[in-house]
Structure formats: structure tokens, C-alpha cells
N, C-alpha and C positions, 0 to 999 in steps of 0.2 A: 711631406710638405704640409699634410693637411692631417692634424689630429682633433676626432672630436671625441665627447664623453657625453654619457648620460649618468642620471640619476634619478631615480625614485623622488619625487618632490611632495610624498607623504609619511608620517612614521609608519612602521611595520609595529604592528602589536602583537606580542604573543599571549597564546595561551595553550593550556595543557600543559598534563605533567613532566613530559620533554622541553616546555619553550625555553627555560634558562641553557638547558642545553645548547642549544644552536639557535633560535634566533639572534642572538650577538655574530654570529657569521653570517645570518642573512643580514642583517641589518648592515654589516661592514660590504657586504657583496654589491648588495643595490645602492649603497653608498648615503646612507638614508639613517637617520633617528629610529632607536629601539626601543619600545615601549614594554616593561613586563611589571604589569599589576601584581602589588602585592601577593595575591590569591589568584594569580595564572595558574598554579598549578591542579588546581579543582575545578577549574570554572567550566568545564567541558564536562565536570559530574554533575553538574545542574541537569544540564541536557539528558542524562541519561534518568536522572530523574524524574523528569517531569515529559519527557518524550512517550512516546505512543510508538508499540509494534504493530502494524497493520498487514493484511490481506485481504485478496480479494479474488473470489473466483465467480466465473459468469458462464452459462449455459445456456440451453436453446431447448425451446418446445414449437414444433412444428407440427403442421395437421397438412399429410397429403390426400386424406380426401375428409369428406364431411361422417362425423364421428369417428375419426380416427386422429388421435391424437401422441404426437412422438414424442418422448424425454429423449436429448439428447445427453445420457449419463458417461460417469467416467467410466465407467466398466462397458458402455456398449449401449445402441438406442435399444430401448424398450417403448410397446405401445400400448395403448390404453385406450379405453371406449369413452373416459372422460377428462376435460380439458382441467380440472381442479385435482383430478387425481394425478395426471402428468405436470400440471405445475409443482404440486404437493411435493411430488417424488423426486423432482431435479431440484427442487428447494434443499429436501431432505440432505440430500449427496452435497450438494454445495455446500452448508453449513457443516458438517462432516471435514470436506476439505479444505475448508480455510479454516476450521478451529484449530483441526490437525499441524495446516502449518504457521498457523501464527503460533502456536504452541511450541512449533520446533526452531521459532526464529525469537522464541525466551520472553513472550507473553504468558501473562497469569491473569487470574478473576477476567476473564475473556465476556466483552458486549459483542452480541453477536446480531446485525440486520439485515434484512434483507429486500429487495427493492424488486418489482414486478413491473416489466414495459410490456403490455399489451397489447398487440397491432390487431386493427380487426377491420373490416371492411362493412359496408354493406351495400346488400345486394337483396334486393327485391322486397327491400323493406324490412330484413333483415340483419342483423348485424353476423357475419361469419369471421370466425378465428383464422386469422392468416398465420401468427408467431407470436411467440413472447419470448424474451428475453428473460431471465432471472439473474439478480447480482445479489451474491451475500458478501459482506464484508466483516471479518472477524479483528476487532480490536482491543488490545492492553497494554497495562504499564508493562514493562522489562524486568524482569527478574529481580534484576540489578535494585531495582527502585524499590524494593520491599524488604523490611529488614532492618 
């Protein structure tokens, strides 16, 4: 008794080296205008051009008591008598493993930074080490992009 329809009430634009492929069946499906630009079929190589492979690893340096200070590493905490030489060392291991795998996710010529949140308190007119944080983030272009 009662039939209704819908429709897509925008075009569908393709791109990528498939879209002549089948967006013409999507566009017939949704019942909608198909759009495929001349140069659909590379327009999605821009992207891989000009795109960025990123990572990011983050660790922890703790101090449970006064001069003793913890890296928390990937192989296992270690400790240390000084809070620059455990920052140093979980730095270390962090740029290590995000170069590693922004390397194995097909970045090259890798920028590599790294960023320190230091928490500190104080107490008795001192300043004391509660944590810090370390984030390195390793980034580059795609393999793809060079060449």
C-alpha cells in the first residue's frame, strides 16, 4: 500500500585507481549523480606523497624515594642515582623505538622529537621529583614519496 524510496540528494565522487571501476554502481545504487574527474585515477597518489608516516612512543620516569630515580624501559625498569641520567636513558630507548617502527611502517630521512612533562612538587621550599613523562615521536615521508 505504501511504497517509499530514498535517494542520495548529492553526487558521489570518485577517486582512485578503482573509481571508474564501480563508482557507476555506486552511483546507480544510491540513486545519485557520479562524478569521476579526469585524473581520479592518481588523485589519492598526491596523498601518498605528500603524507607523513608518524609514531609515537611514551614512557615513565618515577622516583619512589628521594634520589632514586626509575626508567621505566622497554626491556624492564632500571634505576638510577640521577633524575637526568633516567630521563637520558628512557629518551634514549624511546627514540630507538619509534624510529624503528616508523621505519617498518615505510618512513625515510626520519625527524625525530622528543618532548619532557615534568611533575615536580614542592615541599619545604624545595622543589621534589614526583614523574615525568617522555614522548618521542618519530616522522617521514613514505617510501613511496621518493624516487
Amino acid at each position: 500500500m505504501v511504497a517509499l524510496s530514498a535517494r542520495l540528494a548529492v553526487p558521489v565522487i570518485g577517486l582512485g585507481a578503482s573509481a571508474p571501476a564501480y563508482y557507476g554502481a555506486v552511483g546507480e545504487k544510491l540513486r545519485c549523480e557520479t562524478i569521476l574527474p579526469e585524473h581520479a585515477g592518481v588523485a589519492n597518489a598526491i596523498g601518498a606523497v605528500v603524507g607523513q608516516v608518524s609514531q609515537r612512543a611514551t614512557g615513565l620516569v618515577s622516583s619512589p624515594g628521594e634520589g632514586r630515580f626509575v626508567a621505566h624501559l622497554p626491556e624492564g625498569l632500571q634505576t638510577f642515582t640521577s633524575q637526568d641520567a633516567a630521563l637520558d636513558a628512557l629518551e634514549a630507548a624511546l627514540r630507538a623505538d619509534a624510529g624503528r617502527r616508523a621505519r617498518a611502517a615505510g618512513a625515510e630521512d626520519l625527524h625525530i622529537t622528543a618532548r619532557r612533562d615534568i611533575r615536580a612538587a614542592e615541599v619545604e621550599g624545595r622543589a621534589m621529583f614526583i614523574e615525568a613523562t617522555v614522548t618521542v615521536t618519530a616522522s617521514g615521508r613514505p617510501r613511496v614519496a621518493h624516487g
